[in-house]
N, C-alpha and C positions, 0 to 999 in steps of 0.2 A: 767534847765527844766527836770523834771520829765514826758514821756509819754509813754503811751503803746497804741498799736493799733489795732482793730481787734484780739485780741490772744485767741485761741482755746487752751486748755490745757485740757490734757487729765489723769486720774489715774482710771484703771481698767473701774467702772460703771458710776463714776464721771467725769461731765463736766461742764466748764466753757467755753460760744461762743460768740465771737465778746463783749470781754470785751476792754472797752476803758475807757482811762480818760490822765488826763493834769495837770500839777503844772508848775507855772511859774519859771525861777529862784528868788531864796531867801521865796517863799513861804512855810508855813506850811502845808498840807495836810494829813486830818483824814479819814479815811476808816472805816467803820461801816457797821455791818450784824450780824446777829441770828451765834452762832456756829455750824461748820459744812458746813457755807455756801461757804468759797473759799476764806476768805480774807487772810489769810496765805500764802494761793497757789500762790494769784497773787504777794505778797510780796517775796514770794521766786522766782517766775518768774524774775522780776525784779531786783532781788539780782545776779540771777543766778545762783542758787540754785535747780530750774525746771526749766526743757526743755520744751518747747513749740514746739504745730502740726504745726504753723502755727502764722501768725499776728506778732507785731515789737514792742521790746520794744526801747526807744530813752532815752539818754541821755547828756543833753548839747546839742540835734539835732546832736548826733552820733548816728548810728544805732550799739545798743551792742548784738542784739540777740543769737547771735553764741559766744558773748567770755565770758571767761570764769568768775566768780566772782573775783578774783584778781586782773582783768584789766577793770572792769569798774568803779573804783574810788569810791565806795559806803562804806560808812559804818554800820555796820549790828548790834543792838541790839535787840538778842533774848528774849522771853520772861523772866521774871525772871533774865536777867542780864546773867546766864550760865558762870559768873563765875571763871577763874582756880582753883581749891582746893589750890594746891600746893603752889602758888604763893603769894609773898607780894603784894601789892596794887601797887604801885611804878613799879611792874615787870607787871602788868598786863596793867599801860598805859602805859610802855615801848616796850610791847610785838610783835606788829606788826613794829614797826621799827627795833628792833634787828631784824627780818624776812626779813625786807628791810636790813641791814647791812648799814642802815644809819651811821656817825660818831658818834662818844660815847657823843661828847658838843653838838649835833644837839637833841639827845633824852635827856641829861641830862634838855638843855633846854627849854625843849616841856613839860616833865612828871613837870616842876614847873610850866609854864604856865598854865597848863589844874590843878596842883591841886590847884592852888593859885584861878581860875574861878570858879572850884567846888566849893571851902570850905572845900578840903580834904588835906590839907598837913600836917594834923595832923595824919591823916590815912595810909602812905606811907608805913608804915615800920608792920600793920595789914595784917591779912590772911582773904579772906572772911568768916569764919566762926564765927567770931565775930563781925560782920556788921550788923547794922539794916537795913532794908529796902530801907529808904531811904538813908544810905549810899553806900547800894549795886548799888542803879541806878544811884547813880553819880559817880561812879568807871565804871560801865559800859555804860556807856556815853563817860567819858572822854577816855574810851582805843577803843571806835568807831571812837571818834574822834582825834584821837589822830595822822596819819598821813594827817590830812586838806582835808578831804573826800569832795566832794562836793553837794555829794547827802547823805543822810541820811535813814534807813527804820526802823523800831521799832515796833517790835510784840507784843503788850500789855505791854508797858513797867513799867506800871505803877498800874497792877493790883493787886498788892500784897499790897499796902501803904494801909495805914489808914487815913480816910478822914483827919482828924487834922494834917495830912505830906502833904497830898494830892497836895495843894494849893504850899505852898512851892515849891514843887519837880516843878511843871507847869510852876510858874515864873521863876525858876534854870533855865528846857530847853526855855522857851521862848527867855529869855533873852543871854543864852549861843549860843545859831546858830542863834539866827540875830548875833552876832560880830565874827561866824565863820563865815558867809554868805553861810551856809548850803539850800540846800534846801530839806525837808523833809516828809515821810509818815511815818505816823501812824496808826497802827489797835489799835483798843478800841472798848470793849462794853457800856462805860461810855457815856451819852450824857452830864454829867459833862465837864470830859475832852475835847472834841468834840467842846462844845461849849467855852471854858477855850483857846485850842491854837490854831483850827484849822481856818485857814485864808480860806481854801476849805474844806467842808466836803462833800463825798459820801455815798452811802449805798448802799449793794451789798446784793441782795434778791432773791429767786427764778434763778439765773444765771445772774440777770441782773443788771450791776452797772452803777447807776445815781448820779448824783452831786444836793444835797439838796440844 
């Protein structure tokens, strides 16, 4: 379960009051608004990313408000994937377990699982700079997911594809966190995408977010 309650969040002249909503476990949930209006905000809220005045975010029916994004089990694809230059494909869904200092056969055999589900094992040993699009989102997918997060957040993950990937990339995540048993939010402008995975969708307008 994904939920946040009553949260006041405040930047400078900008505010968002008594924003609520709910995802069940295993469900997808889409998040939708004009830009500029908050859905970032309340995704980094929830990441843990922004601090919050006030109001609770829950997950799994733990209150995580106060800790910090490393310890509330999430995993976070920012817009555009974000990346490492540096790194092989291989080192980027390996990346947060060597951070955990998991055993070397624990990540040797997670980075074949996640790229044998992508379709990326061909890609291992590539640096993102020679990635199409939609191989970038399924490298950063699979390095989100790649220590069995249980909640999932994704900031237009999908905004950069081209309608003829489009379809593709949707069934990839559809079908990849139902058999991680993730449960997930997504910001989009797309009502495409929106109506494509979201099992809940909201819209956040003038300060105030409703469930369509």
């Amino acid at each position: 379960m994904i939920a946040v309650e009553q949260l006041l969040i405040r930047q400078g002249d900008f505010e968002l009051k008594d924003i609520g909503l709910e995802l069940a476990d295993g469900e997808y949930g889409v998040l939708m608004g004009r830009s500029g209006c908050g859905k970032t905000t309340v995704l980094e809220a929830i990441c843990g990313l922004r601090g919050v005045q006030s109001g609770r975010v829950l997950l799994g029916g733990q209150d995580v408000t106060n800790l910090p994004p490393a310890d509330r089990g999430i995993g976070y694809v920012p817009q555009d994937g974000a990346l490492f230059p540096r790194m092989k494909v291989w080192e980027q869904l390996a990346f947060s377990m060597l951070v955990r200092k998991l055993p070397q056969a624990d990540i040797e055999a997670r980075v074949r699982e996640l790229a044998d589900n992508l379709g990326i094992k061909h890609l291992l040993e590539r640096f993102p700079h020679g990635l199409s699009g939609g191989e970038t989102q399924r490298v950063a997918l699979g390095r989100a997911l790649s220590i069995k997060p249980r909640f999932l957040c994704m900031d237009e993950p999908l905004s950069a594809l081209d309608e003829d990937i489009l379809e593709e990339i949707c069934e990839l995540f559809t079908k990849t966190l139902k058999k991680e048993n993730v449960t997930a939010l997504h910001i989009t402008h797309s009502k495409t995408e929106a109506s494509r995975l979201g099992d809940v969708v909201f819209h956040l307008d003038g300060g105030v977010l409703n469930k369509v």
